[in-house]
N, C-alpha and C positions, 0 to 999 in steps of 0.2 A: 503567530501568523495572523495577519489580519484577513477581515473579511471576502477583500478583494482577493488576494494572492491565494486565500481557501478556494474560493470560484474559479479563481486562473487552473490552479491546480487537479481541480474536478474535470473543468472543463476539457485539458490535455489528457486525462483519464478515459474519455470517451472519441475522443478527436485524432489521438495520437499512441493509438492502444503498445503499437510495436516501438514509441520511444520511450518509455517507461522506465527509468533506473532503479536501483535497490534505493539511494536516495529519496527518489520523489515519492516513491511507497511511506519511507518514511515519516517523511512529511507528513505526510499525509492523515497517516494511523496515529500517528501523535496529536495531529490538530484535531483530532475525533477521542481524544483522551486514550488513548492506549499506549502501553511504556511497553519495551523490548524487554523482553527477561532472561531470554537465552540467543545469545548471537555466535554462539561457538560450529564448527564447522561452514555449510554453505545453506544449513535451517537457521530463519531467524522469526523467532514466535513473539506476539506481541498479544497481551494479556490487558485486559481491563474488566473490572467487578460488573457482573453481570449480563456477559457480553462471551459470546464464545470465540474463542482464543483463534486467532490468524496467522497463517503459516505461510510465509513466501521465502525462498528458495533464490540463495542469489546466483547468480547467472556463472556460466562459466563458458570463457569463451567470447564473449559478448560483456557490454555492460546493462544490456537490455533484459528488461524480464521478461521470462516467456508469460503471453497474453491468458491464461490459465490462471494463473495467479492474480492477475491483472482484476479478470472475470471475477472471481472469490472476493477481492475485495471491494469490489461495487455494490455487489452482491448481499455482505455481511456489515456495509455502513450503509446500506437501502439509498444508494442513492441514483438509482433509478425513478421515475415517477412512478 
């Protein structure tokens, strides 16, 4: 992912909290080095060494995550100011 589309992708993180997919989570937790390790069921946990493990929940009903999730992972890649 480059630089720009990491930005674009932050930026919809905070701007567009309720159009969030399991996709762009993705993305996301990946461009920040974390790999999925378990995607069975509607938990999918994304793990990286020295980093505590993130848990979002894919949607049912909706394609959209609920903003909870959303929350957690702003949160745990500090990307707040």
């Amino acid at each position: 992912m480059t630089l720009k589309g990491k930005e674009k992708l932050i930026q919809k993180f905070f701007t567009k909290k309720s159009r969030i997919t399991i996709a762009d989570c993705d993305r996301l937790l990946t461009a920040y080095g974390y790999e999925l390790r378990k995607g069975g069921g509607s938990h999918r946990t994304y793990h990286k060494k020295d980093a505590r493990p993130i848990t979002v929940v894919a949607p049912k009903g909706t394609k959209y995550v609920k903003s909870v999730y959303i929350n957690l992972i702003i949160k745990y890649l500090k990307l707040e100011g």
